[in-house]
C-alpha positions as CSV (number, residue, x, y, z in Angstrom):
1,X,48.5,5.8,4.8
2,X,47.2,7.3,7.9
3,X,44.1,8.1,5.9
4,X,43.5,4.6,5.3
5,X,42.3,4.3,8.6
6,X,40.4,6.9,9.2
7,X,37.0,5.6,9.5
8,X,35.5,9.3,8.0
9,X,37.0,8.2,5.0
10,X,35.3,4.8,4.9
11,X,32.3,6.0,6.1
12,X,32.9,8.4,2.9
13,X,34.0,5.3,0.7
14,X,30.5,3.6,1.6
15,X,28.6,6.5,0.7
16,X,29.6,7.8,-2.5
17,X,29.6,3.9,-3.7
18,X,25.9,4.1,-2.4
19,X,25.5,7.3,-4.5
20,X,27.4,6.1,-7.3
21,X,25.6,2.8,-7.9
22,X,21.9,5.4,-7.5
23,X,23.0,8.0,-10.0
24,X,24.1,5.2,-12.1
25,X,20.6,3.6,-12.6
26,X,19.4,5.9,-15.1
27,X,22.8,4.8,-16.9
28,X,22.2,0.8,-16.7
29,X,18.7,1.4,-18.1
30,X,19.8,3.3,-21.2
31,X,22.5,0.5,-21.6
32,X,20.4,-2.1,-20.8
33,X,17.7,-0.8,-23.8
34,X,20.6,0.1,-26.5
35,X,22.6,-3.7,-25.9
36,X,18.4,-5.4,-26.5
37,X,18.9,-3.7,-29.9
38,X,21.9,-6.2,-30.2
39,X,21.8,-10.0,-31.6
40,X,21.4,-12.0,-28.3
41,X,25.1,-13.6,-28.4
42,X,26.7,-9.9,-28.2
43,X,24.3,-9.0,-25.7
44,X,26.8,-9.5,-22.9
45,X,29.7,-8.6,-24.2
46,X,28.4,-5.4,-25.2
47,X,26.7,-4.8,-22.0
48,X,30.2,-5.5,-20.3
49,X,32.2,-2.7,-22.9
50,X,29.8,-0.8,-21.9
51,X,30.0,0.0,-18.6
52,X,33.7,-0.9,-18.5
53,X,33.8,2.2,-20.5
54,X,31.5,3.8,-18.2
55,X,34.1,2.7,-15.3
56,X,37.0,4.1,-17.4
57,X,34.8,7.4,-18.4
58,X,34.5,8.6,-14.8
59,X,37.9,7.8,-13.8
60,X,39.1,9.8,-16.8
61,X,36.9,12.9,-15.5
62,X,38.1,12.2,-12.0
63,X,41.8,12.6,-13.2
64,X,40.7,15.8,-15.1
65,X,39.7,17.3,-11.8
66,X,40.6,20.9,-12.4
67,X,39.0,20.9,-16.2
68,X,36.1,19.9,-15.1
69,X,35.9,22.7,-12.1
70,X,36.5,24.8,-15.0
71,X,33.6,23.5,-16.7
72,X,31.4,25.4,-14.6
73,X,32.3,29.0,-15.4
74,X,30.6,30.9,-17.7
75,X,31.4,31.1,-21.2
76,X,28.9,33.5,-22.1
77,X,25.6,34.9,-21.6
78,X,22.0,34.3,-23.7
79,X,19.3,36.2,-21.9
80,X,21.4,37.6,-18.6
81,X,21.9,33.8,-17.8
82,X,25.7,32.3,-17.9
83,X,26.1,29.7,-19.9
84,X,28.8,26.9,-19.0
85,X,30.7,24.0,-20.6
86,X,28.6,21.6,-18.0
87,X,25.6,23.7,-19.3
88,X,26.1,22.9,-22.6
89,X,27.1,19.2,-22.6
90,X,23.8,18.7,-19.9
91,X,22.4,19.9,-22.5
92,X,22.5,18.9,-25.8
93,X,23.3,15.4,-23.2
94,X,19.5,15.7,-22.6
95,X,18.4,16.5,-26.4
96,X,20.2,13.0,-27.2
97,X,18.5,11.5,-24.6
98,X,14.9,12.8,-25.6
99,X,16.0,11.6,-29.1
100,X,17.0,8.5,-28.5
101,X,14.4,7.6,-26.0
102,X,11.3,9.2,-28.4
103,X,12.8,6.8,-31.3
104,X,13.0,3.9,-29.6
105,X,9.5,4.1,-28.1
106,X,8.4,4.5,-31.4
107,X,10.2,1.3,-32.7
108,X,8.3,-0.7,-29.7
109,X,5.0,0.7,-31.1
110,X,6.0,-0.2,-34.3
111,X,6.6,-3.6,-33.6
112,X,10.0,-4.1,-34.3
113,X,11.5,-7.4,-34.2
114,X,14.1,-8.2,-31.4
115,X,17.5,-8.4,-32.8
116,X,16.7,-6.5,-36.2
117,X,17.6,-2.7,-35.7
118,X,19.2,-0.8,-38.3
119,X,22.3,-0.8,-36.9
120,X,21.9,-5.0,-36.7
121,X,21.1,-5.0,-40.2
122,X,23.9,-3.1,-40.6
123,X,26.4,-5.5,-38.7
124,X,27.7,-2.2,-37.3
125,X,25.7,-2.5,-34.3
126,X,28.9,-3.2,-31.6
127,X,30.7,-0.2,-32.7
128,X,27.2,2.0,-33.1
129,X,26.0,1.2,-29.9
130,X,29.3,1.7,-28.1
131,X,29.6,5.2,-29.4
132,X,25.7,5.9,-28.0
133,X,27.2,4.3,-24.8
134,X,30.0,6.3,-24.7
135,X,27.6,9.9,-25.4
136,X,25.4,9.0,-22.5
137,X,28.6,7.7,-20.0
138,X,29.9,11.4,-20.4
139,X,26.2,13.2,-19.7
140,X,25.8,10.7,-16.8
141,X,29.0,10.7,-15.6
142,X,30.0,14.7,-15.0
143,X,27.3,15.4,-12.3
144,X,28.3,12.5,-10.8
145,X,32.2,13.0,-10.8
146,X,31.1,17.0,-9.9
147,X,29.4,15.1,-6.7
148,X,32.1,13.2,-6.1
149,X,34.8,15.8,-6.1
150,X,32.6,17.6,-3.7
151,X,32.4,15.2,-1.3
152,X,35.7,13.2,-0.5
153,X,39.0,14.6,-0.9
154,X,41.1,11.8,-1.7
155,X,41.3,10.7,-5.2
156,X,42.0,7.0,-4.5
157,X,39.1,7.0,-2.4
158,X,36.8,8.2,-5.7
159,X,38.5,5.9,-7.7
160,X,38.2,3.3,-5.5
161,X,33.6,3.7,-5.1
162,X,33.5,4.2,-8.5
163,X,35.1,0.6,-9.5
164,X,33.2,-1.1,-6.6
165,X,29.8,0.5,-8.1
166,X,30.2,-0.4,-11.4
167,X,31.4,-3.8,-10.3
168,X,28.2,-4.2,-8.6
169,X,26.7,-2.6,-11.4
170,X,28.0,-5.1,-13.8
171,X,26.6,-7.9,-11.8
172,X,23.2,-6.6,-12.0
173,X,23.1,-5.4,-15.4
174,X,22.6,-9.0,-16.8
175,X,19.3,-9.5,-14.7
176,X,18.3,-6.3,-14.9
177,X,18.2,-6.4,-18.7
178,X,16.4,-9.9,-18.7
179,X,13.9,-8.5,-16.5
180,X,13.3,-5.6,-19.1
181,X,13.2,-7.2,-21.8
182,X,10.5,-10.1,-20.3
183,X,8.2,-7.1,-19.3
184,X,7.5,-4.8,-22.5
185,X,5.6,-2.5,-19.7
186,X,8.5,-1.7,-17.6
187,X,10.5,-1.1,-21.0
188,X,8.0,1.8,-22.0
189,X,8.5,3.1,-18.2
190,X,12.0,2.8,-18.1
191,X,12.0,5.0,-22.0
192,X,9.6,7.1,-20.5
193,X,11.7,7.8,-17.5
194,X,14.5,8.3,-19.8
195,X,12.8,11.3,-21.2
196,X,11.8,12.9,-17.9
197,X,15.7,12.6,-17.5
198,X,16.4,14.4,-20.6
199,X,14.2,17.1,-19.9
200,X,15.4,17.6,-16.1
201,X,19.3,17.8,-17.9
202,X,17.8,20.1,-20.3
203,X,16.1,22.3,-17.8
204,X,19.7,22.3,-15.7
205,X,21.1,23.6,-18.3
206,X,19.0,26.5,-18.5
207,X,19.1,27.3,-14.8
208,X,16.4,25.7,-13.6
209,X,17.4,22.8,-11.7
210,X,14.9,20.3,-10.6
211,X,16.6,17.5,-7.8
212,X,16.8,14.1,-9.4
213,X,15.1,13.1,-6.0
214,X,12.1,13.7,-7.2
215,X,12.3,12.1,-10.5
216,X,13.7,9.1,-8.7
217,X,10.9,8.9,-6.2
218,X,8.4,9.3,-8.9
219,X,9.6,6.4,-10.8
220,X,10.3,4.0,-8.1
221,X,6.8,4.5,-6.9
222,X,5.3,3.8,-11.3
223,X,8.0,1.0,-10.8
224,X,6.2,-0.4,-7.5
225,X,2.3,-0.2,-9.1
226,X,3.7,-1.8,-12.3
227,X,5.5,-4.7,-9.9
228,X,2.3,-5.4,-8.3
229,X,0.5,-5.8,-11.8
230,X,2.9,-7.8,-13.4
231,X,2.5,-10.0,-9.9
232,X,-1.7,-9.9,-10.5
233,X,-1.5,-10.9,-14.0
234,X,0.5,-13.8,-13.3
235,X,-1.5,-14.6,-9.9
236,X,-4.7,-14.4,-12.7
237,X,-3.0,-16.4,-15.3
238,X,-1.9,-19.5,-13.2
C-alpha cells in the first residue's frame, strides 16, 4: 500500500483521468450521434450501455497488457513499411469511422426524421447500435490504453482513471447529446470532425502519424466561432 501514498502516483492518477476524459471526446460524440438515431425513451439507456461498455472495453485491454504490447510488432510488410495488429484495427477503425460518419451526414441532408432510422424501423436499433458502439470503443480505446500503459505502472491506478473518466463522462453525455441534437450546426461539425478522425487513424496506420493535438485544436477553435453564432442568432432573435 505504500504506493498509495505516494503523491507521484496521484499526481499520475489525476493526469491520465485528465487524458482519459480528452481522448474520450471523440468517443462521446460518435455515441452521442449513434443513441439520437434511437427512439427518445431508449435514448438514455442506450447512452449508459454504451459507455459502460466503453468502461468495461478498456479495462479488458488493460488486463490484456502483454497482447496488446504485442500488437505493435510487425506482422508483415507492404511497400518496405511493417504492418501491425494496432495498424490494422486503426485502420479499418478509421474506414468505419469515415463510413459511418459520410452516411450519417448524408441522412441529415436528406432530411431524415428523428427517431426513424433503419435500424428504428427495424426495432433492432439497441442491439445495432450497441455493436457500432462496441466497434468504435475498441478503435478508441487501444491508443488510449497504449498511453496509459506507458505512463503509470500500477494497474489499479489505470483502472482506477479510467472508471473516474467515464464516470464523469457519463454525467456529461446526457447534456452533451441535448446540446447536439438542439444545434443541427454543431451535429454536422461534430460528423465532420469525426471524419478528420478517421482519416488521422487511417493515416496512423500507414505510418504517418499526425498528433491528435492538432485536430483537437482545430476543432475546439470551429467549436468556439460556431458558439459565438449560435449566441448572435439568438441575441438577433430575441
Amino acid at each position: 500500500m505504500e504506493w498509495f501514498l505516494n503523491p507521484e502516483i496521484w499526481i499520475a492518477f489525476f493526469t491520465l483521468t485528465v487524458l482519459e476524459i480528452v481522448l474520450g471526446i471523440d468517443n462521446i460524440i460518435m455515441i452521442s450521434i449513434l443513441v439520437s438515431r434511437m427512439p427518445k425513451a431508449m435514448q438514455p439507456q442506450t447512452r449508459f450501455f454504451g459507455l459502460a461498455l466503453a468502461m468495461v472495453t478498456r479495462i479488458l485491454l488493460l488486463l490484456s497488457i502483454t497482447w496488446i504490447m504485442r500488437l505493435t510488432a510487425n506482422l508483415f510488410q507492404v511497400f518496405d513499411q511493417g504492418i501491425s495488429g494496432r495498424d490494422l484495427i486503426l485502420f479499418f477503425g478509421g474506414l468505419f469511422l469515415l463510413w459511418k460518419s459520410s452516411s450519417e451526414i448524408f441522412q441529415e441532408l436528406e432530411g431524415g426524421e428523428e427517431g426513424e432510422s433503419e435500424f428504428g424501423k427495424k426495432g433492432a436499433g439497441f442491439l445495432s447500435t450497441i455493436i457500432q458502439i462496441a466497434i468504435i470503443d475498441i478503435v478508441f480505446s487501444l491508443d488510449s490504453v497504449i498511453t496509459a500503459v506507458g505512463m503509470v505502472s500500477h494497474v489499479p491506478v489505470m483502472v482506477a482513471a479510467i472508471v473516474v473518466a467515464v464516470l464523469i463522462m457519463m454525467l456529461a453525455a446526457g447534456a452533451i447529446s441535448a446540446f447536439i441534437d438542439k444545434h443541427p450546426s454543431l451535429k454536422m461539425l461534430a460528423l465532420a470532425f469525426l471524419i478528420v478522425v478517421g482519416v488521422v487513424l487511417i493515416a496512423d496506420a500507414m505510418g504517418q502519424h499526425v498528433p491528435k493535438g492538432y485536430v483537437y485544436f482545430a476543432m475546439a477553435f470551429t467549436l468556439a466561432v460556431e458558439a459565438l453564432n449560435i449566441r448572435f442568432r439568438t441575441l438577433k432573435a430575441a
